[in-house]
C-alpha positions in Angstrom: -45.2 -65.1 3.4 -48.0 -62.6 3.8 -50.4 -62.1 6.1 -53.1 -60.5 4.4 -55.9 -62.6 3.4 -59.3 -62.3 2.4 -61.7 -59.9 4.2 -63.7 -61.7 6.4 -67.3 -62.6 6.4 -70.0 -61.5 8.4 -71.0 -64.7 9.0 -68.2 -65.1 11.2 -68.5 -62.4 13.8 -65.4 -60.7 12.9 -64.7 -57.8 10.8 -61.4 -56.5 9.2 -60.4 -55.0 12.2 -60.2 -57.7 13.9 -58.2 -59.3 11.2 -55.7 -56.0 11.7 -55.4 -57.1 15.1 -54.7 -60.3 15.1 -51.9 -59.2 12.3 -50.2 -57.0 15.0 -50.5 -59.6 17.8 -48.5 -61.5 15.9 -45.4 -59.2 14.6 -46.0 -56.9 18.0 -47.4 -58.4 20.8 -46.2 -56.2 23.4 -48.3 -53.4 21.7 -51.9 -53.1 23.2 -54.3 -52.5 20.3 -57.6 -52.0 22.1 -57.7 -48.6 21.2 -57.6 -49.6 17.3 -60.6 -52.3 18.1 -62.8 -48.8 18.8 -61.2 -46.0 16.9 -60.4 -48.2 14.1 -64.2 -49.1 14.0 -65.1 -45.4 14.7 -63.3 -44.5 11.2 -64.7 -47.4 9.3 -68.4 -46.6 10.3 -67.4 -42.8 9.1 -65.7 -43.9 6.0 -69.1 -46.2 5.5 -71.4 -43.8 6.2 -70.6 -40.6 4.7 -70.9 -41.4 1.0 -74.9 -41.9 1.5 -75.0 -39.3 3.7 -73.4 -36.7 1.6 -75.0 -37.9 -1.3 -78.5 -36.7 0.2 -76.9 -33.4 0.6 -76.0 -33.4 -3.3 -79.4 -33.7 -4.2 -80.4 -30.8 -2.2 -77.5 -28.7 -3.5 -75.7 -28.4 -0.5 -72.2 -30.0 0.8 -71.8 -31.3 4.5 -70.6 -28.0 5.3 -73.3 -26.2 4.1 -75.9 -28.6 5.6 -74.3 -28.0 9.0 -75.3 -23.9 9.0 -78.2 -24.9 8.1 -79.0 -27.7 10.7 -77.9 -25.4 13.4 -79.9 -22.8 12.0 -82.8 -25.3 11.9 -82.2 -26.8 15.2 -82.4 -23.4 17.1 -85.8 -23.4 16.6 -87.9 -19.7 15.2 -86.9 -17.5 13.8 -84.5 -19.9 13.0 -81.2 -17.1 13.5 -78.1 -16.8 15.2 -75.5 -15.1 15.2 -71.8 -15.8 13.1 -70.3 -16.2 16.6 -72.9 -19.0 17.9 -72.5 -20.9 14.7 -68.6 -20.3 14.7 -68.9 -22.0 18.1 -71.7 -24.7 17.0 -69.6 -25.6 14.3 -65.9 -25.8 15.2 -64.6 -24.4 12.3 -62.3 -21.7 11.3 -64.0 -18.0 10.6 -62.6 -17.8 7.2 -64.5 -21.5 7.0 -67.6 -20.2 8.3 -67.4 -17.0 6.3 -67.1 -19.1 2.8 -69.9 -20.7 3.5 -72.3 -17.9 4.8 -71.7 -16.7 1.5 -72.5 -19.4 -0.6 -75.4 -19.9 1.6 -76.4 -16.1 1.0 -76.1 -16.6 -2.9 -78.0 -20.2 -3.1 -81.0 -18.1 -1.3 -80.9 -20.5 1.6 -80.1 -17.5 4.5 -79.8 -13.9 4.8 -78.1 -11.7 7.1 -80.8 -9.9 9.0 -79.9 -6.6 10.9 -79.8 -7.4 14.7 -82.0 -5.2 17.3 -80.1 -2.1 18.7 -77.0 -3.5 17.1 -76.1 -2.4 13.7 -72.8 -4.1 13.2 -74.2 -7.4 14.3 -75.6 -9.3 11.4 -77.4 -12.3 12.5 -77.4 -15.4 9.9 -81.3 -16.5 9.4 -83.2 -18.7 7.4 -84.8 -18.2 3.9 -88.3 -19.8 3.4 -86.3 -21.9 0.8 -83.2 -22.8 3.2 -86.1 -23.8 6.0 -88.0 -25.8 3.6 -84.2 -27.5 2.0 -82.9 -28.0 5.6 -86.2 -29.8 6.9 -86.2 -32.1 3.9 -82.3 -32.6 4.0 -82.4 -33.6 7.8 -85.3 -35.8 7.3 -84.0 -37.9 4.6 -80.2 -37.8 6.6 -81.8 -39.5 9.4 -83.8 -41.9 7.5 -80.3 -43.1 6.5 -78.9 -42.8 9.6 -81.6 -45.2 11.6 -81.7 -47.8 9.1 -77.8 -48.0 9.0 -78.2 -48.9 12.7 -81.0 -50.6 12.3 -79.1 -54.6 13.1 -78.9 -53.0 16.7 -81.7 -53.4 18.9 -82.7 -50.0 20.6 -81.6 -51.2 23.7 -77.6 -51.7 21.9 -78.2 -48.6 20.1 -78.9 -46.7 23.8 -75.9 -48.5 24.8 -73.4 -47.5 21.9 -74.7 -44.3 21.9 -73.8 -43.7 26.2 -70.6 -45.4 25.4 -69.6 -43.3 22.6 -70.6 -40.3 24.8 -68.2 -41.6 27.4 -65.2 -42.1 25.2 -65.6 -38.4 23.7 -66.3 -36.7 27.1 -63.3 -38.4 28.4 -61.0 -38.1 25.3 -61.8 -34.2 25.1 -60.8 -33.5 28.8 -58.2 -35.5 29.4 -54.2 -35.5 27.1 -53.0 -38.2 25.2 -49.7 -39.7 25.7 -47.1 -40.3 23.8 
């Protein structure tokens, strides 16, 4: 006989994840699956939220990687440039990543490589008028989505996911899993 059964409601407090838990406390009890009750959630909530998200980037002709250069672009404040190496950093992605989407970014009109003071070989990625005007409107509507998709949390329980979650990736990035 199966376990599975129908997802549950919201009505009762508990979420599929909880059902997944309860499954393996049954067949393997031994096994601790806290770790699942937050990470597990952690994926859901990306899963969830990234179709809406992304499709606000759509209608600004961008993809999420292409709305990342320009955020970090954006967020840097006037003249709204840096250079490949601070967004390589800002960004956590491969160069060849990075350099694949400069260059779509460079043909859409949305940044140009400006030549850097006293440096020639150092091209510093800037804003367009356009990419400044798309990247405004693009963050705006992203975290219109964002807030109402936490919006069931008061801001108290929003402060207080949003310190937790701080806590779990400062401590998951410094210290090594097992196993």
């Amino acid at each position: 006989m199966s376990r599975q059964s129908a997802p549950p409601c919201a009505d009762s407090g508990q979420d599929g994840i909880d059902e997944r838990r309860a499954q393996w406390a049954a067949e393997l009890p031994d096994v601790d699956t806290r770790g699942m009750g937050i990470l597990g959630r952690a994926r859901l909530i990306t899963l969830i939220a990234r179709p809406p998200i992304e499709a606000i980037f759509k209608r600004h002709d961008l993809d999420s990687g292409e709305a990342d250069v320009l955020f970090s672009l954006l967020r840097s404040g006037p003249p709204y440039r840096l250079r490949p190496t601070e967004l390589f950093r800002t960004l956590m992605i491969s160069s060849g990543g990075l350099t694949d989407r400069l260059n779509r970014l460079t043909r859409a009109g949305l940044i140009r490589r400006a030549a850097a003071e006293g440096d020639g070989r150092s091209l510093p990625v800037e804003l367009t008028e356009e990419g400044l005007r798309r990247a405004r409107e693009a963050f705006r509507e992203d975290m219109d989505v964002e807030a109402a998709m936490v919006q069931g949390l008061t801001e108290d329980e929003q402060a207080q996911l949003a310190g937790l979650l701080r806590k779990l990736v400062l401590t998951i990035t410094t210290t090594e899993p097992t196993g």
